[in-house]
KOLLOFI-931692 format. One line per 8 residues: number of its first residue (from 1); their letters; for each residue x, y, z of C-alpha. Coordinates in steps of 0.02 Angstrom, whole numbers, plus 32768, in hexadecimal, padded with zeros to 4 digits. Layout:
# residues N
NUM = a = X/Y/Z; ...
//
This chain:
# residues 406
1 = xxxxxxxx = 771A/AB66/72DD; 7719/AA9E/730E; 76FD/AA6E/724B; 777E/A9C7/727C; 7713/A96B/72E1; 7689/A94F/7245; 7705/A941/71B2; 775B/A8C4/720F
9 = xxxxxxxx = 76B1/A865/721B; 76A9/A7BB/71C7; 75F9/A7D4/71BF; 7614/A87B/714B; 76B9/A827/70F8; 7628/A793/70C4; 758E/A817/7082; 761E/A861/7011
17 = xxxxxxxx = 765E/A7C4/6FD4; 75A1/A7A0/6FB2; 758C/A83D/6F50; 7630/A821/6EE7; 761F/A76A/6EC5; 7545/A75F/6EAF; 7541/A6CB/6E32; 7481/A714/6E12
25 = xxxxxxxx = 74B5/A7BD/6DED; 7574/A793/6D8B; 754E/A7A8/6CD3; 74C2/A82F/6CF6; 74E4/A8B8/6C76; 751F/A965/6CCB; 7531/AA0B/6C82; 75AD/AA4E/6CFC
33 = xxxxxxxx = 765A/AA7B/6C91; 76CD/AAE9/6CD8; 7768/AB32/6C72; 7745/AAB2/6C04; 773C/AA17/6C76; 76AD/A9AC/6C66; 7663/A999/6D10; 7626/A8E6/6D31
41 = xxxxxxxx = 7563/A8E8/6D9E; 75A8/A8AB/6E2B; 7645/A904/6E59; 75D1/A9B2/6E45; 755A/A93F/6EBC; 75F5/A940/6F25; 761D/A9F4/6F34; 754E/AA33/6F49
49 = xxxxxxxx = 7571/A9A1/6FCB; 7611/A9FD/7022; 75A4/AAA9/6FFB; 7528/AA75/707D; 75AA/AA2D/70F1; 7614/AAB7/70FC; 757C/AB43/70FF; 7548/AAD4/719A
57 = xxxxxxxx = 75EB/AADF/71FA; 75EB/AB9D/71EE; 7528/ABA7/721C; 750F/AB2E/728C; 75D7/AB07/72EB; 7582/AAA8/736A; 75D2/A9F1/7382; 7535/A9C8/73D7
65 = xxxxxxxx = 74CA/A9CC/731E; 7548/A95C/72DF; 74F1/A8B8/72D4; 744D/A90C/72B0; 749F/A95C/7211; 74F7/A8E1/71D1; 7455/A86A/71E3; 73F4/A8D2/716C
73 = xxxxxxxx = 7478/A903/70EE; 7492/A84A/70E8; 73C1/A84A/70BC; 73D6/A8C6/7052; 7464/A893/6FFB; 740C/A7E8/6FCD; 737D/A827/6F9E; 7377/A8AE/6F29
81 = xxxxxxxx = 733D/A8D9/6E76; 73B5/A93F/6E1A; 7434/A9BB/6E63; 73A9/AA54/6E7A; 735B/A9E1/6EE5; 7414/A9AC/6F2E; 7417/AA74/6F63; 7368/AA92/6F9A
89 = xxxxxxxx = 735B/AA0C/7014; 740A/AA3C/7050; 73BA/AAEB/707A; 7330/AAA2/70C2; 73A2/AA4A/7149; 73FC/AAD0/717E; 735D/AB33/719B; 731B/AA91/71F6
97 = xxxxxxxx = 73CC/AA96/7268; 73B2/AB4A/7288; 7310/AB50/72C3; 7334/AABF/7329; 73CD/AB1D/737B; 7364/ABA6/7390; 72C0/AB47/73DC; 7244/AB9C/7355
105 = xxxxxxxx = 71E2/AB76/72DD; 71DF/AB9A/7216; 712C/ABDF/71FC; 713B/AC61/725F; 715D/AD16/7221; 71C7/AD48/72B7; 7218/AC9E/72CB; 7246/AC94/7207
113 = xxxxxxxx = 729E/AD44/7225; 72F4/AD0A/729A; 7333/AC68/7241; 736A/ACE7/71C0; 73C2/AD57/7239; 7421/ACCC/7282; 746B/AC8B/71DD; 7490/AD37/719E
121 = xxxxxxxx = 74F2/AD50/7238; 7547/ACB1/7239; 7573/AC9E/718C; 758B/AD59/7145; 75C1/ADC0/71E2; 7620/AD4A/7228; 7638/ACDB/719D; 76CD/ACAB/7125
129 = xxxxxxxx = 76F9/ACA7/7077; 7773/AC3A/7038; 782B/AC12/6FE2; 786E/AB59/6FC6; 791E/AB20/6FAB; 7979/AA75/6FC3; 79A0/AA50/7076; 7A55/AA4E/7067
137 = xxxxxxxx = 7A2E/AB08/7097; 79C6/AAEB/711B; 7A3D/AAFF/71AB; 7AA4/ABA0/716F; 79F5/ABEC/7128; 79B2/ABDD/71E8; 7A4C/AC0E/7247; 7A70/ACBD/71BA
145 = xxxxxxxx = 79CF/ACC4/714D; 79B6/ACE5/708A; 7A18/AD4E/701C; 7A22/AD91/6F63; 7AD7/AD61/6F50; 7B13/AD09/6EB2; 7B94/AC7D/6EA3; 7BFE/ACAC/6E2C
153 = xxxxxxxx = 7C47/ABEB/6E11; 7B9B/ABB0/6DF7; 7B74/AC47/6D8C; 7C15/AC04/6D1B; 7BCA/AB5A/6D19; 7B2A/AB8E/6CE2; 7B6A/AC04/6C6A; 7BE6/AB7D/6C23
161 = xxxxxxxx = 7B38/AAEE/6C0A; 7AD3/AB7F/6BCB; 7B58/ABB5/6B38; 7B69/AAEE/6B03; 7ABB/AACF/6AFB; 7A85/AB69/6AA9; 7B1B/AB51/6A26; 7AA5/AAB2/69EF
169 = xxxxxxxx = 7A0C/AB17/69F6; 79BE/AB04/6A8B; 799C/AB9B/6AE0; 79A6/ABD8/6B8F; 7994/AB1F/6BC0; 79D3/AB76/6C6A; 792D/ABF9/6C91; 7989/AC67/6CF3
177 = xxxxxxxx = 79E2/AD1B/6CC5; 7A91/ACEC/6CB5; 7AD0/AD9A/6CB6; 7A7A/ADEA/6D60; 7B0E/AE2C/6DD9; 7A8C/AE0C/6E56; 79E3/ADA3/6E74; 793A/ADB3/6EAB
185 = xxxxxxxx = 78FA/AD38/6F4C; 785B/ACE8/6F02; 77D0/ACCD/6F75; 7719/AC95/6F55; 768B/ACB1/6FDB; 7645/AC0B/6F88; 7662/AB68/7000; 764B/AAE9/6F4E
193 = xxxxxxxx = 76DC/AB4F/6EE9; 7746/AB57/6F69; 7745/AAA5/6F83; 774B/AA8F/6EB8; 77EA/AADC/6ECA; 7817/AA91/6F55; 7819/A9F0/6EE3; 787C/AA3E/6E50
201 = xxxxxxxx = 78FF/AA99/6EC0; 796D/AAD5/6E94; 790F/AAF6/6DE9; 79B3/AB11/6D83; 79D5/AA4E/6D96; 7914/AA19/6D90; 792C/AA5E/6CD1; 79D2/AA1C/6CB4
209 = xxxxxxxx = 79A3/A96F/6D00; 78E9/A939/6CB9; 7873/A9D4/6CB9; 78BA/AA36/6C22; 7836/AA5B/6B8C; 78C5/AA0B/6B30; 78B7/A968/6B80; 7809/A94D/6B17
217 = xxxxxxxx = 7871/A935/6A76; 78AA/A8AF/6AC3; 7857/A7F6/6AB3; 787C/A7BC/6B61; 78C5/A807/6BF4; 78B7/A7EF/6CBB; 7818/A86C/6CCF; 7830/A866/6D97
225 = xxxxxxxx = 78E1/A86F/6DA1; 7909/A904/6DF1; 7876/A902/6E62; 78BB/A868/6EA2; 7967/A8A2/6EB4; 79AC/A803/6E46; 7A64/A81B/6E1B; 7A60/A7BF/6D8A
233 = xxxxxxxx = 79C5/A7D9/6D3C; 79D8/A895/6D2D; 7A8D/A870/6CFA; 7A4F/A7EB/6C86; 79BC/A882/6C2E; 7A46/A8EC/6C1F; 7AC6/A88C/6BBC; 7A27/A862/6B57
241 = xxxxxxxx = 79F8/A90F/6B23; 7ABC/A92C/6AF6; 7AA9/A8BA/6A9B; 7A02/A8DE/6A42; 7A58/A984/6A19; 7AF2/A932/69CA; 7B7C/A979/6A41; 7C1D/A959/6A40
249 = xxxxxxxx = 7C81/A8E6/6AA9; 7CD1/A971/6AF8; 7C3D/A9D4/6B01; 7BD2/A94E/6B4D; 7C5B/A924/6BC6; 7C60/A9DA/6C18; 7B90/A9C5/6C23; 7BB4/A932/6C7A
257 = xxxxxxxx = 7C4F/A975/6CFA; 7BE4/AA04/6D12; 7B5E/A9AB/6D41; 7BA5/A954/6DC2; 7C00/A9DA/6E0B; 7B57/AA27/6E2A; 7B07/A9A1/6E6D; 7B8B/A985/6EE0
265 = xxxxxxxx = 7B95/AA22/6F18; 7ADF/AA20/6F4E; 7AE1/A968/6F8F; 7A41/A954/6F2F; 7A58/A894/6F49; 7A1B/A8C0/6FFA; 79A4/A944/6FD3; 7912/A97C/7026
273 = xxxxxxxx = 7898/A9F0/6FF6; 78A6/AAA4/7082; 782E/AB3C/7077; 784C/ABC4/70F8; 77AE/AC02/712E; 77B9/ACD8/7129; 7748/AD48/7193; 76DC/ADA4/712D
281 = xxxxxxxx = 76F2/AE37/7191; 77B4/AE4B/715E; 7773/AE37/70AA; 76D9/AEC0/70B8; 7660/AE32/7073; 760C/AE2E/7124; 757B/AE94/70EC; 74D8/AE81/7083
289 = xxxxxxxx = 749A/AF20/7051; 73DC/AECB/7039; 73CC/AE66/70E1; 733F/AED2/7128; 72D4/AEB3/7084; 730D/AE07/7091; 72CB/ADE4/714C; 723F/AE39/7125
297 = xxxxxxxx = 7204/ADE4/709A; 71D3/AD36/70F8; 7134/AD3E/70E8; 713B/AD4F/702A; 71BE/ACFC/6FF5; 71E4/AC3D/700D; 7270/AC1F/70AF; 72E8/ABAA/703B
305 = xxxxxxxx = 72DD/AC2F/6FBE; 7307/ACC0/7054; 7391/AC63/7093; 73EB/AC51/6FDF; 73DD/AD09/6FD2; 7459/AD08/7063; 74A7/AC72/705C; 74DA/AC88/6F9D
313 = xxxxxxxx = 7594/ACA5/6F3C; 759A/AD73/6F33; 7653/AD56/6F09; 7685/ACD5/6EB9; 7728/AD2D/6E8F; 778A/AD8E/6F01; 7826/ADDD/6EC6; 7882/AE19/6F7C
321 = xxxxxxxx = 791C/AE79/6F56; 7976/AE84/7011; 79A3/AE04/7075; 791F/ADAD/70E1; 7976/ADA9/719D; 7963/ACE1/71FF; 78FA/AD1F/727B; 7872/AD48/71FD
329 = xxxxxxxx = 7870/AC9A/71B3; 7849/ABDF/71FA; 7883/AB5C/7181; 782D/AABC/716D; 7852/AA1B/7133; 77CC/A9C9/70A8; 77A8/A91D/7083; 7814/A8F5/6FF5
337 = xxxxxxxx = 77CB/A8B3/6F54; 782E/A81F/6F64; 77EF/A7F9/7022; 7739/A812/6FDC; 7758/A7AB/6F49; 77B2/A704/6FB2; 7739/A739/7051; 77CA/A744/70C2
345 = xxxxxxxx = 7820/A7C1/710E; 78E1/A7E5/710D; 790C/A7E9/71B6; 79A8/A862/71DC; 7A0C/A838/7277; 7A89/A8BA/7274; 7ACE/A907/7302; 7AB2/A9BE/7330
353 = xxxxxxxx = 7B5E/AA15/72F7; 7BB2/AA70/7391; 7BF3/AB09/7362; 7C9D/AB27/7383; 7CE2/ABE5/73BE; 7D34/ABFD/7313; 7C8D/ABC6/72BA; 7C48/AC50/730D
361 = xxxxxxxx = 7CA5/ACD3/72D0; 7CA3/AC83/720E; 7BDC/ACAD/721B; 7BEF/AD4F/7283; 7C62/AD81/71EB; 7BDF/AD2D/716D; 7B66/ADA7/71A8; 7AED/AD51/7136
369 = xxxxxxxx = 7ADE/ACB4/70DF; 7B42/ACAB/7010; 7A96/AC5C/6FDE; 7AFF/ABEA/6F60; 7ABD/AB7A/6EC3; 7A13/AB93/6F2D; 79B9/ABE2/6E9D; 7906/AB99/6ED2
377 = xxxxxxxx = 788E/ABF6/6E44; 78F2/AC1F/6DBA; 78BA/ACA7/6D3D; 7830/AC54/6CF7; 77B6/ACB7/6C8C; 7739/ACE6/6D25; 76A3/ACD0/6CC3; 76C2/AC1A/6CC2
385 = xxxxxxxx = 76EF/AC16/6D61; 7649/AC5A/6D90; 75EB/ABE4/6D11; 75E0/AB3D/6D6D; 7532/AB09/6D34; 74EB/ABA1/6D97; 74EE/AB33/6E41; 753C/AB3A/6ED0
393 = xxxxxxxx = 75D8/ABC0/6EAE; 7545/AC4E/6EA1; 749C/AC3C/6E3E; 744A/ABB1/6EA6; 73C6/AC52/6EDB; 7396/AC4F/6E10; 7373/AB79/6E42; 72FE/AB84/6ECC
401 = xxxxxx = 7299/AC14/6E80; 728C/ABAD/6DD6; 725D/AB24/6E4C; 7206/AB5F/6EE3; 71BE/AC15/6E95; 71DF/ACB9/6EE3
//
């Protein structure tokens, strides 16, 4: 799957800066909260936005549709009402690319089956679902894969923040089960919340950092600290929430140490936001169970409306207990919030790392990857994971009927 070739496109890099930054659209009020984070209009315009891009790539994965694509979303993008529309014109697009790529037309019967047999091939028997961690991991996650093993240093570190803050009465201010021996690999079939957490990975330090429900008892704070990967601000929120909680100087200082230790450790400073793409088939999620009545339904039921039925979040949480081998996964690296936000990519010159014969044998003995610190999900309560406004990570099928009828 070519996926570079368009994230790498200025053209794309400028529609999602567009999105983000929409003077016109900035103080609009959204409903979208998730875990307790308010969700500002535009940065859930952003990920229906990455929803559409990303459904595209697996459909389509043409280079050649390119320009055409990123012409309309561009349209589309400038032009809409609210973020059902956002979702239904998206739809609309990627039935307009597929018919083109198939040379038929959308009025049809036979022709609108086939539009519909083509996108449930692409993007549900041959699809992907998804799982997003920082990129640090990026190399060692393509050359071994993903595994449930724990860090037990990081483990102590968490442990060590969670029994401070909790001694001043904030609770599980780290979401995560502290005690496991071993932990689940969180995936998502749903492109928008796996580039959510994309942003907010790993989701231990999103909390820590700016994203906490804790941080709202707090007057002012760097809201877009840690998707920005700023050193100091999220340093700076911290030592302000130690301090809203009266700690001690000791207490504040081994925050503090801790912090950074982390944050070194993951060379957040240099970030960027990874999702490995997963075959469906090594997950059993290849399958829809009502794709006949689906298909055969075209002449009832509205196209957009069809192609949601197929296209929509069936699993928005996956819990995969065994290790997902390299050669079922292609990772991928996502614009960054911060390249979106300062339109401009961070270009990364570094040169491809030889392997040496004794290098070799480390990862031959690794067998598989110790997935450290990379805890990407976090063991958030799974109905709020699943609540984000109802668009994009699953419902948007509820939308379009609302909208279209059906």
């Amino acid at each position: 799957m070519n996926f570079k070739s368009l994230l790498k496109n200025e053209h794309l890099l400028s529609i999602l800066h567009k999105v983000l930054m929409n003077e016109t659209t900035k103080n609009k009020v959204s409903n979208a909260s998730i875990n307790g984070e308010s969700y500002s209009y535009n940065r859930y315009s952003l990920l229906i936005t990455m929803d559409i891009v990303i459904k595209y790539q697996i459909i389509i994965n043409d280079e050649t549709y390119n320009n055409y694509f990123l012409n309309k979303l561009d349209t589309i993008t400038s032009n809409y009402n609210n973020h059902e529309d956002l979702i239904i014109k998206g739809n609309s697009l990627l039935i307009d690319l597929v018919s083109n790529k198939l040379n038929v037309n959308t009025t049809k019967t036979e022709d609108k089956k086939e539009i519909l047999k083509y996108i449930y091939d692409k993007y549900i028997v041959n699809g992907y679902c998804f799982h997003s961690f920082p990129s640090i991991f990026k190399e060692k996650t393509e050359e071994v894969g993903l595994t449930q093993d724990i860090d037990i240093k990081e483990l102590n570190d968490l442990k060590k923040i969670d029994y401070i803050f909790s001694n001043h009465n904030y609770k599980n201010i780290i979401s995560r089960d502290l005690k496991e021996k071993s932990r689940a690999i969180y995936i998502t079939d749903s492109p928008a919340m796996a580039y959510y957490y994309a942003f907010r990975s790993p989701e231990y330090m999103a909390e820590l950092t700016s994203l906490s429900k804790y941080y709202n008892y707090l007057k002012d704070y760097h809201k877009d600290a840690f998707y920005l990967k700023d050193y100091h601000k999220c340093k700076s929120n911290l030592a302000s929430l130690c301090s809203h909680v009266n700690m001690t100087t000791k207490e504040e200082t081994t925050i503090l140490k801790t912090f950074d230790k982390r944050w070194k450790a993951l060379n957040l400073s240099e970030s960027l936001p990874c999702i490995a793409f997963i075959k469906r088939s090594d997950l059993a999620k290849n399958y829809l169970s009502n794709i006949d009545d689906i298909i055969n339904s075209v002449d009832t039921i509205d196209l957009n409306i069809l192609v949601s039925k197929i296209t929509d979040s069936k699993y928005p949480i996956i819990r995969r207990y065994s290790d997902i081998n390299s050669l079922d996964l292609t990772v991928i690296t996502m614009p960054s919030y911060r390249e979106i936000k300062n339109n401009k990519f961070i270009i990364k010159d570094k040169p491809k790392v030889v392997l040496t014969t004794k290098t070799r044998e480390d990862y031959q003995e690794e067998k598989r990857f110790n997935y450290k610190y990379a805890f990407s999900y976090g063991n958030a309560n799974v109905i709020a994971l699943t609540g984000l406004l109802l668009i994009t990570l699953g419902l948007t099928l509820t939308i379009i009927i609302n909208v279209l009828g059906g």
